[in-house]
N, C-alpha and C positions, 0 to 999 in steps of 0.2 A: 917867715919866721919859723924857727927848728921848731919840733915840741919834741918830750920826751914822755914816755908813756912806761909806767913803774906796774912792778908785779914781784911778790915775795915766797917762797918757800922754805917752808920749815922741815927737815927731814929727822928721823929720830930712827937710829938706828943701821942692821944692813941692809941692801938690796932687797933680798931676799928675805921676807918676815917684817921688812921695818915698813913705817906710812908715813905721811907726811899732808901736810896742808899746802896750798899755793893760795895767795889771795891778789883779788886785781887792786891796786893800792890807788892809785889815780883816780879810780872811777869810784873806788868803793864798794864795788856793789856785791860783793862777796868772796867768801873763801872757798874754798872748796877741798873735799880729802882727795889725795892722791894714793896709788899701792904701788907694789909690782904685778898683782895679779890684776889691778882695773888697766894696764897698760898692754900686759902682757895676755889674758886670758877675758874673762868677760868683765865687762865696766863693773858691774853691780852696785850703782849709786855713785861712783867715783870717776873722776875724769883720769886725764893722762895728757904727756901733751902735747900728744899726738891728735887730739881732739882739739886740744885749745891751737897748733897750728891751723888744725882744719877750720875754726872758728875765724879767725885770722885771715885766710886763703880765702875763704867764701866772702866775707864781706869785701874786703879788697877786691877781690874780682870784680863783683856785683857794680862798686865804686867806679872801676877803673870802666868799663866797657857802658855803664852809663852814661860817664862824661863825655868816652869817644863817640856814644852816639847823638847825645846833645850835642855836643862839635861839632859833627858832623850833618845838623839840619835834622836830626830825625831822632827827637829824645823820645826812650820807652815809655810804653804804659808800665810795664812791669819788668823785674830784672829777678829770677830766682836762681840761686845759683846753693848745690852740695859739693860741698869736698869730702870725696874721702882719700886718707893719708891712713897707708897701710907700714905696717912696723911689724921686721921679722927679728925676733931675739936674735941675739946674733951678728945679725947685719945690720940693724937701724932702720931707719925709712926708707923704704925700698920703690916708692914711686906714691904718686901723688894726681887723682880724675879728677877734674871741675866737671861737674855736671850742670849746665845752663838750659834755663829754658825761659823765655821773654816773647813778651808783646812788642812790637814796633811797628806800628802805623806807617805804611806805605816804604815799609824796608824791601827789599830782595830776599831771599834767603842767599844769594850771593855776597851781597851787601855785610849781611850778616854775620856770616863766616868769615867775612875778613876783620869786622871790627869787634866779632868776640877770640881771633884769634891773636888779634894785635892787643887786644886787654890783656890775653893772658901771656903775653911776650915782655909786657910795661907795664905791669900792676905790682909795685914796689915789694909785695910778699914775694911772688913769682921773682922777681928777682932776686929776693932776699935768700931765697929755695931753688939757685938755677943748678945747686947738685945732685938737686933730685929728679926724676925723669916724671913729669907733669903732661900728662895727658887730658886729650878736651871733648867734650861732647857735645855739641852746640843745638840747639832745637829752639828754632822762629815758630812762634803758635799764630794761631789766626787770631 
C-alpha cells in the first residue's frame, strides 16, 4: 500500500528579504520558519531544506541498512546515522556525506561495508537524490 506523506509552505515575499513558514502537515508536529539567510548563511533558529533533506536522508538511511542487516541474520544493536547536505548559492546541493556509525554483534567490518554501502545505493531518499554526489563514512563500533 502507497502512502503519501504532505508538507506546506508559506512564502511571503522576495528571495532575498522575504520568510516564510514550512509545516509537516501529516504528522503535525510542527511548523517551522524558513529565510534565505537560515539556508544560505547561518540557521539562527530556522531551518532550510537542506536540513529537512538531511533529516529525510539520515532516517532513511538508518531504515534501510537496518533492515539489510536484520535480512541479512545480523540485526544492529544500534544504527546512528548524520547527513550533511551542503548548498552552494548558486549551484544548489552540491553533494551530500552519510556518516554511520553501529553496533552489530558478530558483523565483519567487511560485512559491514557492504551492507551499509548497499543501504546507501537502495534507501529510497538516496535514490530519490541520485543527482547528487552522496558520499559514505561507515564506522562498525565494538
Amino acid at each position: 500500500m502507497a502512502t503519501t506523506r504532505t508538507a506546506t509552505t508559506q512564502w511571503k515575499g522576495p528571495l532575498i528579504g522575504g520568510a516564510g513558514t514550512v509545516s509537516l502537515d501529516t504528522s503535525g508536529i510542527g511548523t517551522y520558519e524558513i529565510s534565505w539567510p537560515s539556508r544560505a548563511e547561518a540557521a539562527n533558529g530556522k531551518t532550510s531544506p537542506e536540513e529537512l533533506i538531511a533529516a529525510a536522508h539520515s532516517s532513511c538511511y538508518s531504515m534501510a541498512l537496518s533492515h539489510g542487516l536484520a535480512g541479512a541474520g545480523t540485526p544492529p544493536e544500534s544504527v546512528d546515522t548524520v547527513a550533511n547536505v551542503t548548498f552552494q548559492p548558486g549551484e544548489g546541493i552540491t553533494g551530500i556525506t552519510l556518516s554511520v556509525k553501529a553496533r552489530v554483534p558478530g558483523l565483519t567490518a567487511e560485512a559491514f561495508e557492504a551492507a551499509a554501502q548497499d543501504a546507501k545505493a537502495n534507501c529510497p531518499v538516496s535514490k530519490a537524490l541520485a543527482g547528487v554526489q552522496i558520499t559514505l563514512e561507515a564506522e562498525l563500533l565494538d
